[in-house]
C-alpha positions in Angstrom: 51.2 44.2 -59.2 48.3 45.1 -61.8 47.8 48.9 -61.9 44.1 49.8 -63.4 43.0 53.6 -63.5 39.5 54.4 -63.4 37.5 57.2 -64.7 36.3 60.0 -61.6 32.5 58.4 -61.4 33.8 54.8 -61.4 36.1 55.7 -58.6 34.0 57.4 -56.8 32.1 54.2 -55.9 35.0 52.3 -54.0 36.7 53.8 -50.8 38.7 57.3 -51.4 41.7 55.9 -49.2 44.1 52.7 -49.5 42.4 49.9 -49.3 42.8 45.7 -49.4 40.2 44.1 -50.9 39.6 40.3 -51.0 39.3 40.1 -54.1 36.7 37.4 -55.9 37.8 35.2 -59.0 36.0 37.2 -61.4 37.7 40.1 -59.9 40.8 38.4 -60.6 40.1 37.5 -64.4 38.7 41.1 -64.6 42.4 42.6 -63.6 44.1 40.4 -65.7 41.9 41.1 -68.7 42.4 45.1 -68.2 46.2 44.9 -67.7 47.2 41.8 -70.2 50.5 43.0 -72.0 49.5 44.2 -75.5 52.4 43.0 -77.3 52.1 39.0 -76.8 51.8 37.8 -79.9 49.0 34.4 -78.0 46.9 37.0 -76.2 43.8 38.0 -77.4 43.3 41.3 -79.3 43.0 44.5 -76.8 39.1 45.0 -75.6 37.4 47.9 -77.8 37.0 51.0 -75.5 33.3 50.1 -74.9 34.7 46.7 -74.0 37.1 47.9 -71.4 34.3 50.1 -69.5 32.1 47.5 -69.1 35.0 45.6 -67.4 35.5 48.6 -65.6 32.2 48.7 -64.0 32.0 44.5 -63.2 35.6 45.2 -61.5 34.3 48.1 -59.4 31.2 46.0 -58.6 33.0 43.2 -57.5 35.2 45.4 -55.5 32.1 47.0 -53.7 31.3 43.7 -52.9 34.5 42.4 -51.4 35.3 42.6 -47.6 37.7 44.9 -46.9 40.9 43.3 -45.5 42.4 45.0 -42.1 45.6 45.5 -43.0 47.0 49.2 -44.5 50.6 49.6 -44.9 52.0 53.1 -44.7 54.6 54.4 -47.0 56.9 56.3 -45.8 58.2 60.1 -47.3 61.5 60.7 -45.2 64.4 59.6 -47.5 65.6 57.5 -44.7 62.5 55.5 -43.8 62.3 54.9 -47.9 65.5 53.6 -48.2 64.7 51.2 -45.2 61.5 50.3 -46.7 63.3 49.4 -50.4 65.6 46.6 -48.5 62.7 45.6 -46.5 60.2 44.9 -49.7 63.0 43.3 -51.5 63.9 41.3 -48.5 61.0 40.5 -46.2 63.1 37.8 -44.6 65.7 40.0 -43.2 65.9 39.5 -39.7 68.3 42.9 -38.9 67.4 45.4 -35.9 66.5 49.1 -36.4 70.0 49.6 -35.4 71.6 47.3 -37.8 69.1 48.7 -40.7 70.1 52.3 -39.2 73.9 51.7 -39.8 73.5 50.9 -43.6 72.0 54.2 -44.1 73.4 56.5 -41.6 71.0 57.0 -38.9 71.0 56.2 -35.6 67.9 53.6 -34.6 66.5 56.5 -32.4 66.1 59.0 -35.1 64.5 55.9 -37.4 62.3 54.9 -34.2 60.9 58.4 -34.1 60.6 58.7 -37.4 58.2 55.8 -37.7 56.2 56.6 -34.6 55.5 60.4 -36.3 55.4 59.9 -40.2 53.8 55.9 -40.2 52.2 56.2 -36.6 53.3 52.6 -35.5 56.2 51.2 -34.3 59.5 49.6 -36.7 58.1 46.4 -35.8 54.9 46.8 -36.0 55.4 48.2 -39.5 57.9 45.5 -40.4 55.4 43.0 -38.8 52.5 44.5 -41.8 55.0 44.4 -44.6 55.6 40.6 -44.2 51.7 40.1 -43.9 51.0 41.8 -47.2 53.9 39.8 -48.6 52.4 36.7 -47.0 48.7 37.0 -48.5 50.5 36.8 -51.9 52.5 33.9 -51.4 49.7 32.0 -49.9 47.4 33.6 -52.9 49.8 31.6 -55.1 50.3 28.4 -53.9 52.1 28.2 -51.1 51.5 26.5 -47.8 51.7 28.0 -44.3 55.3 27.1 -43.2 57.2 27.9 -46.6 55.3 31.5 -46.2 56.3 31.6 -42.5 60.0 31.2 -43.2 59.7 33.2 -46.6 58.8 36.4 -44.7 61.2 36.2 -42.1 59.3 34.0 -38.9 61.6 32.0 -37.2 58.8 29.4 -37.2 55.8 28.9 -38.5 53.6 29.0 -35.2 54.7 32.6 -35.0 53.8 33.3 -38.4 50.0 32.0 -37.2 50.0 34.1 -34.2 50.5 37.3 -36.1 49.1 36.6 -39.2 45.5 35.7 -37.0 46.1 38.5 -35.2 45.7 41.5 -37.9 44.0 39.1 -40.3 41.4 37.7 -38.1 42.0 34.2 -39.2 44.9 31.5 -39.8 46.6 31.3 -42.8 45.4 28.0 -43.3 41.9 28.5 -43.2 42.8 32.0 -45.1 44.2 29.8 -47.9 41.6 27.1 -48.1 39.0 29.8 -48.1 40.9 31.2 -51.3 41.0 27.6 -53.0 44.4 25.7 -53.4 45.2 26.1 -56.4 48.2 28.0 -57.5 47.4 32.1 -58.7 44.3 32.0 -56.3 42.2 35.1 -56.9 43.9 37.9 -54.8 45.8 39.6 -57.1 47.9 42.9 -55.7 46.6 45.4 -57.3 46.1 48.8 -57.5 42.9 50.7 -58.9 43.2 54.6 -59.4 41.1 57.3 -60.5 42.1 58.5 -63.8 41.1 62.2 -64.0 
């Protein structure tokens, strides 16, 4: 993940809640250019300040341009929920009921099953069902093909993975791939851009 903050009348400009951008090649370098490590003795010498707000602006532009991706996924607050959502992100693969998840932290799968329908508004799967998508447009942003992804986020086959993945993203992952280039580190890069002040 690439954090950038932006100053109040940059930020302004893109949407004031959590978004998912498609984000364009340029938008790509742009991130990687604001966020390179500063110690790496090969990469070039940090931007001067008026440097970095001119990358500021062409990354908010780009932004402004991109389509907004219809997927959101909510973070839970309850301690419970967080701890399910840790093993989850580490994990996408993991295959274990409400119940099963419930046991490892000491709450019963009702409790969890409200809990998500009143603090996320969706159901455990549903949820579970986004968390594997967002993992998914990152492996296929890097390389990967559809059936590597599918089993990689825990489908038990890779015509499921289609189903769902056409069904919040409005297209296969194929064509979402090709339509990203093939080449490994395609141009979405998680990231997130905040306001700095």
């Amino acid at each position: 993940m690439r954090i950038v903050f932006l100053a109040p009348s940059l930020a302004r400009l893109i949407p004031g809640h959590p978004a998912v951008f498609l984000a364009s090649g340029l938008a790509r370098e742009v991130l990687l250019a604001l966020t390179r490590p500063r110690a790496c003795g090969d990469a070039a010498p940090d931007h001067s300040r008026s440097a970095r707000s001119r990358l500021h602006r062409v990354l908010v532009d780009e932004l402004r341009e991109a389509p907004e991706e219809p997927l959101h996924l909510p973070e839970p607050r309850d301690d419970r929920l967080q701890a399910i959502a840790r093993m989850l992100h580490e994990t996408p693969d993991d295959n274990a009921t409400l119940a099963e998840l419930g046991k490892t932290i000491g709450a019963s799968s009702r409790t969890l099953s409200r809990l998500f329908r009143s603090e996320l508004g969706m159901t455990f799967y549903e949820w579970r069902t986004q968390l594997r998508i967002h993992h998914a447009l990152v492996l296929l942003a890097d390389g990967h093909d559809t059936t590597q992804t599918a089993y990689a986020c825990g489908w038990a086959n890779p015509s499921g993975f289609i189903a769902a993945f056409t069904n919040i993203i409005g297209t296969t992952p194929g064509r979402y791939r090709a339509g990203r280039g093939t080449t490994a580190h395609a141009s979405q890069l998680p990231a997130v851009v905040e306001s700095s002040g």
